[in-house]
N, C-alpha and C positions, 0 to 999 in steps of 0.2 A: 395551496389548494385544499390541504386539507381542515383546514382552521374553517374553512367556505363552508364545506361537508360537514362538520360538526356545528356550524351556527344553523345553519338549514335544519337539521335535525332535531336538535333543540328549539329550534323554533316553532316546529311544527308540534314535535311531544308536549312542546308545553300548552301551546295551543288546545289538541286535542284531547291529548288523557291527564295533564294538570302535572304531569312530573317530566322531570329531567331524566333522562335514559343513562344508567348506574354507568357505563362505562364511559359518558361524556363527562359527567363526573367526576368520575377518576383520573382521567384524563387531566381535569384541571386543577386536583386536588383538594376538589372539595369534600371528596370523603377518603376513609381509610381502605387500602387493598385488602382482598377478603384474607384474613390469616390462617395460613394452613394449619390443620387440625395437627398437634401435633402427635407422633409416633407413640405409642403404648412402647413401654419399654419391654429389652428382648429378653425374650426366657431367659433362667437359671438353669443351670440342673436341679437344683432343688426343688423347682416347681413339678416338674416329671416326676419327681419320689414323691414330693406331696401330693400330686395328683392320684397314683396308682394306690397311695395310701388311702386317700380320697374314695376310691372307689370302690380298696375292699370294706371301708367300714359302710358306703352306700349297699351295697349288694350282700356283704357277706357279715356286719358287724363286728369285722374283727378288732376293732382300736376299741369299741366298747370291752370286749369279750378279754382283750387283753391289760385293761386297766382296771377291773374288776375283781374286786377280792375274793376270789375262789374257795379259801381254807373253811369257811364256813360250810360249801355243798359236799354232799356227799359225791363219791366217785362217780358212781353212777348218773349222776344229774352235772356233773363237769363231762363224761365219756360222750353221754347225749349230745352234748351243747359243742361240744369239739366237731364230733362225726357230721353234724349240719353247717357245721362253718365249715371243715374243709373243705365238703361238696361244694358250697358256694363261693369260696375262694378260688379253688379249681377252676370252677365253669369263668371264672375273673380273668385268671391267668389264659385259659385256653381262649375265650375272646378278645382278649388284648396284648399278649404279647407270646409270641413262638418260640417255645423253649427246647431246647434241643443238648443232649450230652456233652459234655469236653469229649469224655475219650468214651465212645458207643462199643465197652465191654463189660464183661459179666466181673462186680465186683467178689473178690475174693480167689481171682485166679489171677497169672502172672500176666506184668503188661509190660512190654516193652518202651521206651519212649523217644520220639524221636527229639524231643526238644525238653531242656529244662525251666524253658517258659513260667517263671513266679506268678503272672499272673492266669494262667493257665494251668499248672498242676504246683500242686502245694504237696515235698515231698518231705516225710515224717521217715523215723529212725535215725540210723547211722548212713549220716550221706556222705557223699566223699567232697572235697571243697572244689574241686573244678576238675575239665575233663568231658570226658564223653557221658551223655544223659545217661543217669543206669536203668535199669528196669525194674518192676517190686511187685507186691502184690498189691491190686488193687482197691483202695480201701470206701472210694466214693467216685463215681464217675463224672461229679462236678456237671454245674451248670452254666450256657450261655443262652442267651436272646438272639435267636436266629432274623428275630422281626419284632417289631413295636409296633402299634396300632392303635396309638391312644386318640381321645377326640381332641379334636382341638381346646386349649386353655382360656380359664374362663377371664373376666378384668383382673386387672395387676392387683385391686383391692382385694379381689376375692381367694387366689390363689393360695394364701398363707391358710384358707378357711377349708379343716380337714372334713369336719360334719358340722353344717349347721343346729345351731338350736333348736330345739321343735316345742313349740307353745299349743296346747292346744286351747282353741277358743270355745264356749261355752254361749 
């Protein structure tokens, strides 16, 4: 019955609009099945640090600022050129990713610790080799990424691309 259905059909399309209807077609093998696009392959980590990297030289020219040979400026014209990138580095940070303390205390007084977590407090002096976490003074309160909020990543060609080229035309 249904071979009926498909001559009918074809007979009429061909009749009237001069083509064969794609899925009678296919059906009989006279053409290829549509092939699925395939997948963009899946992030790296790498891509996310080249991105943020990405953005502060977009917003804040920090990858210029830091591959640039400094020893010729005076201090003053290096101080300048700091205190405007970090502004705009900052406002980077503060729009895209939520940064929040390890330990939310005042460094340079005593901290207790309840865990000696290496990748969570990195503890300097004389430490003891195992046992209960000791306490110390504290020398940085360390950072974590409470939140990310990056845009989504651009093609897999592009990603590796920290700043593009800039040509100007004339």
């Amino acid at each position: 019955m249904k071979r009926i259905s498909l001559a009918f059909r074809s007979f009429f399309a061909i009749l009237f609009t001069g083509n064969l209807p794609s899925d009678v077609a296919q059906a009989f093998g006279f053409t290829k099945p549509a092939a699925a696009k395939p997948a963009a392959p899946p992030a790296k980590p790498a891509d996310g640090a080249l991105q943020i990297l990405a953005i502060l030289q977009r917003d804040a020219r920090l990858v210029d600022f830091l591959m640039e040979d400094i020893g010729a400026y005076s201090d003053e014209q290096v101080g300048a050129a700091a205190r405007n990138m970090h502004e705009q580095s900052r406002a980077v940070l503060d729009r895209y990713v939520r940064l929040a303390p390890v330990i939310d205390g005042v460094e340079g007084t005593y901290t207790k610790l309840d865990s000696a977590d290496p990748a969570r407090v990195k503890l300097l002096g004389n430490v003891p080799a195992k046992g209960k976490p000791p306490g110390g003074t504290l020398r940085h309160k360390g950072w974590l990424a409470e939140n990310i909020d990056l845009p989504p990543l651009g093609s897999p060609e592009s990603r590796n691309i920290v700043a593009p080229a800039e040509i100007e035309v004339e």
